[in-house]
N, C-alpha and C positions, 0 to 999 in steps of 0.2 A: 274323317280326314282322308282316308283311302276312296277315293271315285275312280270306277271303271272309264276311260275313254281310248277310241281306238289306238291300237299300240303302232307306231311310226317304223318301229324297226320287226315287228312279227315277219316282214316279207324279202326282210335286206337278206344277203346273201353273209356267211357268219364269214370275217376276214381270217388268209391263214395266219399260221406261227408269223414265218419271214413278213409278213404284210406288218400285224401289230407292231414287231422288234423296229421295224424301220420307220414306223408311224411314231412312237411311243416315246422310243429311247430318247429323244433328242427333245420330248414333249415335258416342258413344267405345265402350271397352273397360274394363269394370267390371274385369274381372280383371287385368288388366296395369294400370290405372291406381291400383289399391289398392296394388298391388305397391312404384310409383313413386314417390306418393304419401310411402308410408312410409321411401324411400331417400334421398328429397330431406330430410323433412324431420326425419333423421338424418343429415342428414352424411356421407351412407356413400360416396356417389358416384363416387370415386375408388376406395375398398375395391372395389365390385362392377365397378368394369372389369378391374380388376387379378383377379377372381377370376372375369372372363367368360374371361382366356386362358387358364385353367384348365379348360374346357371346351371340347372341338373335337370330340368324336363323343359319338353318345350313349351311348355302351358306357361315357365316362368315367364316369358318375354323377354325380352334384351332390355338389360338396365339401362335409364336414362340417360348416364353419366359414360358411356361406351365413345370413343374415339369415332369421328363420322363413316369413317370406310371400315372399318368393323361392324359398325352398325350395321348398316346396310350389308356386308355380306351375310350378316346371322339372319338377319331376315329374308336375304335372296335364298339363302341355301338349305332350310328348314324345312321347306314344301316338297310334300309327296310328290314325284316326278309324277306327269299325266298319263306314262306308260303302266303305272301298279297296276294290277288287275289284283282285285280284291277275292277271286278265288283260289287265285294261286298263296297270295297271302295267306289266308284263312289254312289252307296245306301246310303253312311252318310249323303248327303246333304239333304235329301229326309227327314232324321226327323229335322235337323236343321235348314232348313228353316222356319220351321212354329215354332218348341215349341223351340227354344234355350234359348230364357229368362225365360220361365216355367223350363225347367231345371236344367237352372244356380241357381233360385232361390230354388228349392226344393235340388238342393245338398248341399247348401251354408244354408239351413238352417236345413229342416227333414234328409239330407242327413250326417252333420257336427254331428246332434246328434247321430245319427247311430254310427259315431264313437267312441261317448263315451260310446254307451249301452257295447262295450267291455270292461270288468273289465282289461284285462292286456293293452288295446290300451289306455282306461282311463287315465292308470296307466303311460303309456308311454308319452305321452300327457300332462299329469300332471306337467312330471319332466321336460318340455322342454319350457315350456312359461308360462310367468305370468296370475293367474287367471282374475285377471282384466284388460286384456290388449288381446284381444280375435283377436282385428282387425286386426295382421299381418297374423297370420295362414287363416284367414277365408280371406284376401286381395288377399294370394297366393294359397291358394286353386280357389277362383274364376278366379286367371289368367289364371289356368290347366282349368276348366272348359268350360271360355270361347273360349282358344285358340283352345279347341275342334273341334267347330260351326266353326273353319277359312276357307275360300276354301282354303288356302296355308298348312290346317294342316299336310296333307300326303304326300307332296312335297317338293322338295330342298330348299325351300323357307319359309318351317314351324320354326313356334318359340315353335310348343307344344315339337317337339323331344328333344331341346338343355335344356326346362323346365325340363323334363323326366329324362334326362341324370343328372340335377341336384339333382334333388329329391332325385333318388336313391343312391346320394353321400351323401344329408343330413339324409338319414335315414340310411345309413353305418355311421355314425358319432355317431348318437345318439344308435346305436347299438355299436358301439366299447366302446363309453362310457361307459356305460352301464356294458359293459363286465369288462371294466380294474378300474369300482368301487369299485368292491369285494360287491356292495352290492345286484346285484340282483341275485334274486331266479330263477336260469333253470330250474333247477330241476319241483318246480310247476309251473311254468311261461312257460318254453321253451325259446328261441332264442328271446332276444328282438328284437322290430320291424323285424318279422322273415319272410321267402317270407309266411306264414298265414298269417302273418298280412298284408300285402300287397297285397294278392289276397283277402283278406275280404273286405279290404276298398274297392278297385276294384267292387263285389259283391255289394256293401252299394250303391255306384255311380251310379253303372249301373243299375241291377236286381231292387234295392231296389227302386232308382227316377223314374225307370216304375213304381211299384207300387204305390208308393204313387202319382205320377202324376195322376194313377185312381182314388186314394182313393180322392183326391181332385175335379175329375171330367173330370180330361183332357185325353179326348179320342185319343189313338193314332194305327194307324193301324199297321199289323204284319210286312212288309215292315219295317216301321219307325222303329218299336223297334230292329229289325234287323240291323238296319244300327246304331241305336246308341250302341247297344252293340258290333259290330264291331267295333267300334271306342275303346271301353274300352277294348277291345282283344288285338288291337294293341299296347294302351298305356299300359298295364298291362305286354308287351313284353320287353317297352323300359325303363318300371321301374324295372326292373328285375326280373320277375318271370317267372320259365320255362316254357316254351310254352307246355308242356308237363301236364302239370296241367290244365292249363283254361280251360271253356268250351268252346264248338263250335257255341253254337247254344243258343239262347234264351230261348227257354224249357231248357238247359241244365244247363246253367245258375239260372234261378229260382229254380230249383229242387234242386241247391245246397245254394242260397239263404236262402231259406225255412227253410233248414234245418242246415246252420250255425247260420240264427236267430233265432230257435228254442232252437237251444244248447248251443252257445256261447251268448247271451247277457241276459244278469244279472244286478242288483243292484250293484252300487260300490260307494263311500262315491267321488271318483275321478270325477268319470261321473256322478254324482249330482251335483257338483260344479263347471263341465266345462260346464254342460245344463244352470245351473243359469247364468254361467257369460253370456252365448251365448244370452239367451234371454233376458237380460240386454243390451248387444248389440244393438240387433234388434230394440228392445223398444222406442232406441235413435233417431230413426231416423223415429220415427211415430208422429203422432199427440195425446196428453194425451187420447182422447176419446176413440181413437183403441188398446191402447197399450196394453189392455188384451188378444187383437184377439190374438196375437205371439202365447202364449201357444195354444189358440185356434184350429187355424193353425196347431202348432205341433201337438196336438192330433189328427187330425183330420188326416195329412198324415201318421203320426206314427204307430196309432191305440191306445186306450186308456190302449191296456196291455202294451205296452212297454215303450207307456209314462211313466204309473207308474212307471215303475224299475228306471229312473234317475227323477224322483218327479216333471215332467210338472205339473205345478200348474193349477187346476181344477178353471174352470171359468164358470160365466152363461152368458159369452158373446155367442154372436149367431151368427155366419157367417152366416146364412141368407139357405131359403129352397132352393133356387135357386144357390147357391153355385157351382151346376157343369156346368151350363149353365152361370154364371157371369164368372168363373175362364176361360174357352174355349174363351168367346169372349175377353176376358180383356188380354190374353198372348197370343193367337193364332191369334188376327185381325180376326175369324169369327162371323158374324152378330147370335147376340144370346139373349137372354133374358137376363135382367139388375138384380141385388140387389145393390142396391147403398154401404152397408155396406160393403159384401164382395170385392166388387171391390172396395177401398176405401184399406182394408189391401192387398189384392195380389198387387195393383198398388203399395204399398208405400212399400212393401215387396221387391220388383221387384228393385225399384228404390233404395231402401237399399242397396244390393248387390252391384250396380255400384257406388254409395256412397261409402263403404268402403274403396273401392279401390284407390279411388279417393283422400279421404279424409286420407288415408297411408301416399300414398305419398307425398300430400303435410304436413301433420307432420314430414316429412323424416322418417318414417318407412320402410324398405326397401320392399317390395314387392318381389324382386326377390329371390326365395332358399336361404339360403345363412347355410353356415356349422356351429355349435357352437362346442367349444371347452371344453363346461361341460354340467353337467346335475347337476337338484337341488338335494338337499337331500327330503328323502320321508316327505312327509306334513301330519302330526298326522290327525289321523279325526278329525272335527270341534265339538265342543262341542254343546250340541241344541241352545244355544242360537246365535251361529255364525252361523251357518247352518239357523237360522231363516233370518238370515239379508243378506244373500248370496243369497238366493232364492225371487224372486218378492212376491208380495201380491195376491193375487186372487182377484178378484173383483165379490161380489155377490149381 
């Protein structure tokens, strides 16, 4: 499935921050919103989720009985872009071998709040699932993530493509919504769920969980982070944004990292109360004695400026001096020096993650994409005293 041919953009010049923000923001997706467009406003809504679980690799094919403009985008949008180069691909395995569980868990956790440090993704986020009900988004975000790490992920045989293909149908939905509300603001918002917001999240996954996988301790070579940011080049392809935007290269990447998390994340009343719920989440699935490390943790990959901005609650719990030689041996399998503590929350962190998912499904939470057919109205800021009870306690 993967054919080497010359690469179109190897020579283009990479655009800056300000360049993308003002290409992007105001940029949907002609082709997935024609798509949507036509589901919505047929009634099909529930038809086409029920016949997305009919899709899980692409080897299945598009069922006969698919709506004509669906059809044809699952078939336009399936095919390896002509820019893959199949050495670089062949390099994905090379980080996923060792960190994919360190990955999986810093996306699914310092990565999910990344998402909300943006005031309009927040805001987006906000109107699309219940606050106390975190486990389906963060279920189906782990599926994208894990299916990453597949050997099948780049081949006929992958379920990341057919996930891909979904996504950028569920985020034409909640962008047409959006649109045919009359209530959101373009104007200072720009394009809900716009390809920005999709090459940030992009950015947040990839750029940002190297970082923080440092900031935590876990050492990965130039190699590795190569091949996992190629992985997010390609899925950043097949969720729609133009190839003509990403970067190419790892420096190139962070360089714009840097400086969308410099500019774009801010305080928001929205991404206060989706970090609360998230680490309510997490908390669930520890033992009472560690459940302060979460915030911990997130401080700790975050960094304590950005924590602040969605209110990581300040703890004197201690992950321990030894924290980058616990964290290296406890998700990498290398032989390293122990802290009982920290390895104790990344182990149960770790297992968290697969938890979710697990625990979705069997409450029938669906796990897989699936399109919605409204968006809430906007949720007043909390007043202090609800915003107290929203947010965990610190522990000092």
């Amino acid at each position: 499935m993967v054919r080497r041919t010359p690469d179109p953009l190897e020579d283009a010049v990479a655009p800056s921050y300000p360049e993308l923000r003002k290409i992007l923001k105001p940029m949907g997706d002609p082709l997935a919103d024609a798509v949507v467009a036509d589901i919505l406003d047929s009634g099909a809504v529930d038809d086409v989720n029920q016949l997305f679980r009919r899709i899980v690799t692409v080897e299945d094919g598009v069922p006969p009985d698919a709506p004509p403009l669906l059809r044809d985008y699952l078939e336009e949008t399936r095919q390896m872009p002509s820019w893959v180069d199949p050495r670089r691909v062949a390099g994905i395995s090379t980080f996923f071998k060792r960190h994919k569980a360190v990955a999986a868990t810093v996306q699914a956790t310092a990565g999910l709040v990344g998402t909300y440090l943006s005031p309009v993704g927040a805001k987006t986020l906000h109107s699309t699932h219940a606050l106390d009900r975190p486990h389906r988004r963060l279920s189906q975000s782990t599926r994208l993530f894990m299916g990453m790490g597949d050997e099948d992920a780049f081949t006929d045989h992958s379920k990341l493509i057919p996930t891909c293909q979904k996504v950028r149908l569920v985020h034409a939905a909640i962008r047409q919504l959006h649109l045919r509300s009359g209530r959101w603001d373009a104007e200072a918002d720009g394009m809900p769920v716009s390809q920005y917001y999709t090459a940030g999240a992009a950015l947040v996954f990839s750029a940002g969980t190297l970082d923080a996988m440092g900031r935590i301790g876990v050492k990965t070579t130039q190699a590795e982070q190569e091949g996992f940011f190629y992985a997010w080049k390609i899925v950043s392809h097949f969720l729609g944004v133009p190839d003509e935007y990403t970067p190419d290269s790892v420096s190139e990447a962070h360089a714009l990292w840097d400086a969308s998390r410099d500019q774009e994340w801010a305080h928001s009343e929205e991404g206060v109360l989706l970090t609360a719920a998230s680490i309510r989440l997490y908390q669930e699935y520890l033992p009472a004695p560690v459940r302060p490390a979460v915030p911990a943790f997130l401080r700790r990959a975050l960094s304590d400026k950005y924590a602040d901005l969605v209110e990581v609650p300040k703890s004197a719990f201690d992950l321990g001096a030894d924290l980058a030689s616990s964290a290296t041996s406890l998700l990498t399998s290398t032989p390293a020096a122990h802290n009982v503590v920290s390895d104790q929350v990344l182990g149960k962190l770790n297992e968290a993650v697969e938890r979710v998912g697990r625990d979705a499904f069997t409450a029938r939470h669906d796990t897989e994409p699936q399109l919605t057919d409204h968006v809430d109205d906007p949720v007043p800021a909390p007043r202090t005293e609800e915003k107290l009870k929203a947010t965990p306690r610190s522990v000092h």
